[in-house]
C-alpha positions as CSV (number, residue, x, y, z in Angstrom):
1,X,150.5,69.6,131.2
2,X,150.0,66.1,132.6
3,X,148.7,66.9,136.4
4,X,145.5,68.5,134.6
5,X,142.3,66.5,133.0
6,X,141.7,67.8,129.3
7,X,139.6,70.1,128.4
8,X,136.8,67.9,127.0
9,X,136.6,65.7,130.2
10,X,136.7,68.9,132.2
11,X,133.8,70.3,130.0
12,X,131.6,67.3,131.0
13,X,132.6,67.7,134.8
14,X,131.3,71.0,134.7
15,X,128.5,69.3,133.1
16,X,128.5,66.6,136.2
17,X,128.2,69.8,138.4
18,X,132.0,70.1,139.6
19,X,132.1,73.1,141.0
20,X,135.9,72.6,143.3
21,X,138.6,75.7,143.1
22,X,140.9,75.2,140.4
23,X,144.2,77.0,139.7
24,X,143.3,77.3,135.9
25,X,141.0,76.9,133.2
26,X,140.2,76.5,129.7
27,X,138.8,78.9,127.1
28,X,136.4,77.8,124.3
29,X,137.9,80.0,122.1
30,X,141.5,77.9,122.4
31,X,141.7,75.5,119.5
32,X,144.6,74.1,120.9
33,X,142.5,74.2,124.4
34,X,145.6,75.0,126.5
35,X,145.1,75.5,130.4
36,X,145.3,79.6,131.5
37,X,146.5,80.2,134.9
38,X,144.1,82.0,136.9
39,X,146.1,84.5,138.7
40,X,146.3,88.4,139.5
41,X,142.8,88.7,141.8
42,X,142.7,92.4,140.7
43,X,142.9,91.6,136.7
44,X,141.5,88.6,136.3
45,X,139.2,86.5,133.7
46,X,136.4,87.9,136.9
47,X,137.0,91.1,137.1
48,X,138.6,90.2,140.6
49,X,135.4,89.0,141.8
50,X,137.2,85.5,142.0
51,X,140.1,85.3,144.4
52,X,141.5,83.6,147.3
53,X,139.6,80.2,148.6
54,X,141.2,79.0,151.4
55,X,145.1,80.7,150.9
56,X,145.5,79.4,147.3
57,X,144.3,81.5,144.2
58,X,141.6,80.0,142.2
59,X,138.4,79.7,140.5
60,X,135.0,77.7,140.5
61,X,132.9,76.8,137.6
62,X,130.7,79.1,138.8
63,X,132.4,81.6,139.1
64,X,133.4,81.4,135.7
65,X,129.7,81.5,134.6
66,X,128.6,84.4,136.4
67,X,132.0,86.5,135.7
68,X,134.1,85.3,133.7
69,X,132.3,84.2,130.1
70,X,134.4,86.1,126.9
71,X,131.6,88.2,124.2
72,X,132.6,89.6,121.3
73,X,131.0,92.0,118.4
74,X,132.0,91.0,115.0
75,X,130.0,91.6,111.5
76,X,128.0,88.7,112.2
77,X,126.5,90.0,115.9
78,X,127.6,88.9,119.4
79,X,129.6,85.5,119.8
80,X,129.8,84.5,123.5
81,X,132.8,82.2,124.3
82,X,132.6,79.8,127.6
83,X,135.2,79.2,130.2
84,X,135.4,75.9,132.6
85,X,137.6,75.0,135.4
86,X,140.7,72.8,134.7
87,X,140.7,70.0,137.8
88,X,144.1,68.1,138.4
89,X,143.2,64.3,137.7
90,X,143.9,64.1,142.1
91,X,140.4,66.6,142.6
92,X,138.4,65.0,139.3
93,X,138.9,61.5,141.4
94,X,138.1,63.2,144.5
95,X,134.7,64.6,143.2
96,X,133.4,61.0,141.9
97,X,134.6,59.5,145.1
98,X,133.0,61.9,147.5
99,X,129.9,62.6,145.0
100,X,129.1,59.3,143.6
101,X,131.0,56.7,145.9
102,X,132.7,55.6,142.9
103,X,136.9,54.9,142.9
104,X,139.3,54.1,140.8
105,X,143.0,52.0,141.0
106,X,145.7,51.7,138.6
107,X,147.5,48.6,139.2
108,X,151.0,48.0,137.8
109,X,151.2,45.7,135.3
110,X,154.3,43.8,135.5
111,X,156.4,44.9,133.1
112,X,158.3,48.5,133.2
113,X,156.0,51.4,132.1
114,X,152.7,49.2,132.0
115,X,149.7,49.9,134.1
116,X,145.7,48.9,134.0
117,X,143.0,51.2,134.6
118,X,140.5,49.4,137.2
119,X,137.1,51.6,138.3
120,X,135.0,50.1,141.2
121,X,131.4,51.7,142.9
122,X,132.2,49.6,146.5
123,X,128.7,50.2,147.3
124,X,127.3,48.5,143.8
125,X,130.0,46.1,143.1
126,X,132.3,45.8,140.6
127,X,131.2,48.1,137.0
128,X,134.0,47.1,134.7
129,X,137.8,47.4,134.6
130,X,140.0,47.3,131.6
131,X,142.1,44.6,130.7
132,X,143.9,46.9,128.0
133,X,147.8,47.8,129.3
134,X,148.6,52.2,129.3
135,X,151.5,54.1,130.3
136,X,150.1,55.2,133.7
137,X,149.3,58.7,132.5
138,X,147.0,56.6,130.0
139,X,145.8,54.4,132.7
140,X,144.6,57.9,134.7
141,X,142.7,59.0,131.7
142,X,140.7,55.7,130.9
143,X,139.8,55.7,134.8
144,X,138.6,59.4,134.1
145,X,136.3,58.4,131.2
146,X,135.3,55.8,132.6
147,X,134.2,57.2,135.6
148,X,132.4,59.8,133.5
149,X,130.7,57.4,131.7
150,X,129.2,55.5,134.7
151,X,127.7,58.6,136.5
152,X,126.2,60.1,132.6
153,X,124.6,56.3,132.4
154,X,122.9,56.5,136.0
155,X,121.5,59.9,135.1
């Protein structure tokens, strides 16, 4: 689904401490790491301990972590599976805006269907923009890593 980040970018946002309410999430235990719906409050991944945050059903990393990790017994002893929130792209650029000051911008590129991926800190200047031409889904994905990349650096 295009409005949500993938699972490996969410993985290190959760690692970045995002912590928003999401309507889904991803399961370790996916190969194909599809995003689950988090929905019915009284059967959920939580045990319903996870509900309603601000009239929308969601979840929080947190959340996840305290309620909602998967275990199971096989031959070999316990294997624990872990579960992380699925952000839309629209609350992964809010965090790094409103966390780290950082923004993005995806300018058209002049010809139909061609976009660049820009990422500016307006309190540190300018830290790098790609001159490379995406589809604008593309374009949102590179602003992503990007973004991710800068904060993992200053840490």
């Amino acid at each position: 689904m295009k409005d949500f980040i993938p699972s490996n970018e969410a993985l290190e946002l959760k690692q970045l401490s995002f912590d928003e309410p999401c309507f889904g999430y991803y399961d370790e235990e996916d190969i194909e790491q599809q995003v689950y719906e988090y929905a019915n409050c009284s059967d959920n991944v939580t045990g319903g301990k996870a509900c309603y945050h601000e009239d929308f059903l969601s979840v929080t990393n947190s959340q996840l972590d305290e309620y909602g990790a998967f275990c199971a017994k096989d031959d070999d002893g316990l294997e624990c599976y872990e579960r992380w929130t699925a952000p839309t792209f629209s609350q992964a650029f809010r965090f790094f805006r409103e966390k780290y000051g950082l923004n993005h911008e995806i300018h058209y590129a002049g010809k139909e269907g061609e976009y660049r991926a820009f990422v500016q800190n307006y309190i540190y200047g300018n830290n790098g923009n790609s001159p490379s031409v995406f589809t604008c889904e593309e374009a949102e994905l590179e602003c992503l890593k990007k973004l991710i990349k800068i904060v993992k650096q200053k840490k």
